[in-house]
C-alpha positions as a Markdown table, in Angstrom:
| # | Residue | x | y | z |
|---|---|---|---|---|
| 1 | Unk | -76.0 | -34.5 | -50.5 |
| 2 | Unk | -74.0 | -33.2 | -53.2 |
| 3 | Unk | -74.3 | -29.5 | -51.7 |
| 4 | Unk | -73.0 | -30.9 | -48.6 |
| 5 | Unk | -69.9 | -32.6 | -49.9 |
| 6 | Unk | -69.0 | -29.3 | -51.4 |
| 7 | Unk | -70.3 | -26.9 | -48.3 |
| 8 | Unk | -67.8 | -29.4 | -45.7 |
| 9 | Unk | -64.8 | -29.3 | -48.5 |
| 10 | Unk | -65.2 | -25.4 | -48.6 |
| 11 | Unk | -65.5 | -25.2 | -45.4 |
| 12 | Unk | -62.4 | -26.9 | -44.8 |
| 13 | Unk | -60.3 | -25.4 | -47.7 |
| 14 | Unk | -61.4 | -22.3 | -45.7 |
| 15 | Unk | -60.4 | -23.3 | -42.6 |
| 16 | Unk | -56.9 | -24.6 | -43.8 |
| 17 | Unk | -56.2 | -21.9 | -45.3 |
| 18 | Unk | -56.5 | -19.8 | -42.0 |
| 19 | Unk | -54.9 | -22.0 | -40.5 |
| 20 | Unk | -51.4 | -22.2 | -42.2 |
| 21 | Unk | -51.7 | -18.1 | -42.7 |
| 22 | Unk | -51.9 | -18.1 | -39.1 |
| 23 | Unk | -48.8 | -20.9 | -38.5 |
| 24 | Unk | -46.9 | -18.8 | -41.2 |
| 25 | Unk | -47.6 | -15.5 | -39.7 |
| 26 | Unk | -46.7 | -16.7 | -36.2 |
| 27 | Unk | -43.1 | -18.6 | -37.8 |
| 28 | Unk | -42.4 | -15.3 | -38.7 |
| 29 | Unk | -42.8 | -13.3 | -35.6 |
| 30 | Unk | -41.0 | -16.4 | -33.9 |
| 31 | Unk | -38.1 | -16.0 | -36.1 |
| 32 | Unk | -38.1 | -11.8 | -35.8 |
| 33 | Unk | -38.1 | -12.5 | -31.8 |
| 34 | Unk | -35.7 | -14.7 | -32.4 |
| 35 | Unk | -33.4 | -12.5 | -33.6 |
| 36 | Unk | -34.2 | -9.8 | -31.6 |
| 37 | Unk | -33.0 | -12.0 | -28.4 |
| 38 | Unk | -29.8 | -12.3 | -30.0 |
| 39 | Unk | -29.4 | -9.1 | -31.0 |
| 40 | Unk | -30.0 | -8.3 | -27.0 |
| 41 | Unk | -28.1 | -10.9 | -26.1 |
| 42 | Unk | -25.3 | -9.6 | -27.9 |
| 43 | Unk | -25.5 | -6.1 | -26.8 |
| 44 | Unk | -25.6 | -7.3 | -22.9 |
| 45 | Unk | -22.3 | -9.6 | -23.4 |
| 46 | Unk | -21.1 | -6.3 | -25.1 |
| 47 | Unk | -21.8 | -4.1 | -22.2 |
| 48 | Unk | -20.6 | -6.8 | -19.9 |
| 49 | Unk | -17.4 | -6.4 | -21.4 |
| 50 | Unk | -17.1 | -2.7 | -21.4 |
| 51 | Unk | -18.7 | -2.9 | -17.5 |
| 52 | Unk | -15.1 | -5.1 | -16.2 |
| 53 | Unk | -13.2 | -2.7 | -18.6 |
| 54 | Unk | -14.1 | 0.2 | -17.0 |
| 55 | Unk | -13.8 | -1.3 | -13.4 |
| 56 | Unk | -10.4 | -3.1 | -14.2 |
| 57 | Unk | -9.7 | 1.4 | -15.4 |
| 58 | Unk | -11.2 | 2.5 | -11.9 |
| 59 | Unk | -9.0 | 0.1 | -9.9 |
| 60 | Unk | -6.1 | 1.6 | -11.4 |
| 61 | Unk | -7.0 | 4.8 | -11.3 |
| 62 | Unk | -7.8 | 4.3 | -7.6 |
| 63 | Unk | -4.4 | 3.4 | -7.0 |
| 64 | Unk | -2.7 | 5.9 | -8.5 |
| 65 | Unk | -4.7 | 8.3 | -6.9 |
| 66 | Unk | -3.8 | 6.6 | -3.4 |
| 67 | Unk | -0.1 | 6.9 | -4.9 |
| 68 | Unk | -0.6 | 11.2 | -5.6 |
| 69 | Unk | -2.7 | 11.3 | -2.0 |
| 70 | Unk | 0.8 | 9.7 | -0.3 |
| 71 | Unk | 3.0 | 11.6 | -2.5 |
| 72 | Unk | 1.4 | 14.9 | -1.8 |
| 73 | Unk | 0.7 | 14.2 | 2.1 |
| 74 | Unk | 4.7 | 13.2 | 1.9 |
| 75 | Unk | 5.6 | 16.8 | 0.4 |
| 76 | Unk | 3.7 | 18.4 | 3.0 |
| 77 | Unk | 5.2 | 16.7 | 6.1 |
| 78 | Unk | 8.2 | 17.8 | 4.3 |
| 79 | Unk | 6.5 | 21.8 | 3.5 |
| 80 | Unk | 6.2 | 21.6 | 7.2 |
| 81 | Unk | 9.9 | 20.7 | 8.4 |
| 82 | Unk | 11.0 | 23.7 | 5.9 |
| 83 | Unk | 8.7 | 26.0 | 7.4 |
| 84 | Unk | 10.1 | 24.9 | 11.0 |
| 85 | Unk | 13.7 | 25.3 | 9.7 |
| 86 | Unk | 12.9 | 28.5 | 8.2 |
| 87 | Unk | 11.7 | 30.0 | 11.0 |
| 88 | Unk | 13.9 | 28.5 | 13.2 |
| 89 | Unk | 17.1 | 29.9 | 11.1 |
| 90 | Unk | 15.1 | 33.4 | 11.3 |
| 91 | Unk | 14.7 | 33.4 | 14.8 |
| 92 | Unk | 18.0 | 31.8 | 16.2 |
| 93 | Unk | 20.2 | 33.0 | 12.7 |
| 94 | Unk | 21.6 | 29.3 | 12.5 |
| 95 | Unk | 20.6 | 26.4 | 10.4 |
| 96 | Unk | 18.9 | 24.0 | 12.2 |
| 97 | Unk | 20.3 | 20.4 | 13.4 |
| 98 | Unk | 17.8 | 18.5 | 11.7 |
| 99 | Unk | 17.8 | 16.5 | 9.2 |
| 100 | Unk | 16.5 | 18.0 | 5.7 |
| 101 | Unk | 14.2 | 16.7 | 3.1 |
| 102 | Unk | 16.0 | 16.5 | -0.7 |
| 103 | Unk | 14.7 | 18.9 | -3.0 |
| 104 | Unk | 11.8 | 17.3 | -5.0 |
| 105 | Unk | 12.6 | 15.9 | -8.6 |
């Protein structure tokens, strides 16, 4: 009877013990998982941030390109009435009656 006692208290010393290694071991890969989330987490509110950054830049740049597209489609309309008065003052050997562009800044 005696052996017995001390074979089911063995047993389950054993059997605790493998038991809390295993809880402890598993707390700690909680807690590493844990803070690996947050460290993604982070890094994704991070690249959110630098996402509406660069799409608040491209929306600007966007419209200052449509400004340099209007300015340069404005200086050649104006290319084109100069080359009209030009070769109408070559042909005819008087200005023109139309109305010229300013010079550009």
């Amino acid at each position: 009877m005696g052996r017995v006692i001390a074979a089911v208290i063995i047993v389950t010393t054993v059997a605790g013990g493998i038991l809390y290694w295993n809880w402890y071991t598993q707390s700690e890969e909680y807690k590493k998982d844990q803070q690996h989330i947050a460290q993604l987490q982070q890094q994704s509110d991070t690249l959110k941030q630098q996402t509406e950054a660069l799409k608040a830049e491209n929306e600007r740049l966007k419209s200052e390109l449509e400004k340099v597209q209007a300015e340069q489609a404005n200086l050649a309309a104006q290319n084109d009435a100069l080359n009209k008065a030009i070769a109408t003052y070559k042909s005819t050997g008087k200005m023109p009656e139309t109305k010229m562009p300013y010079p550009p800044k």
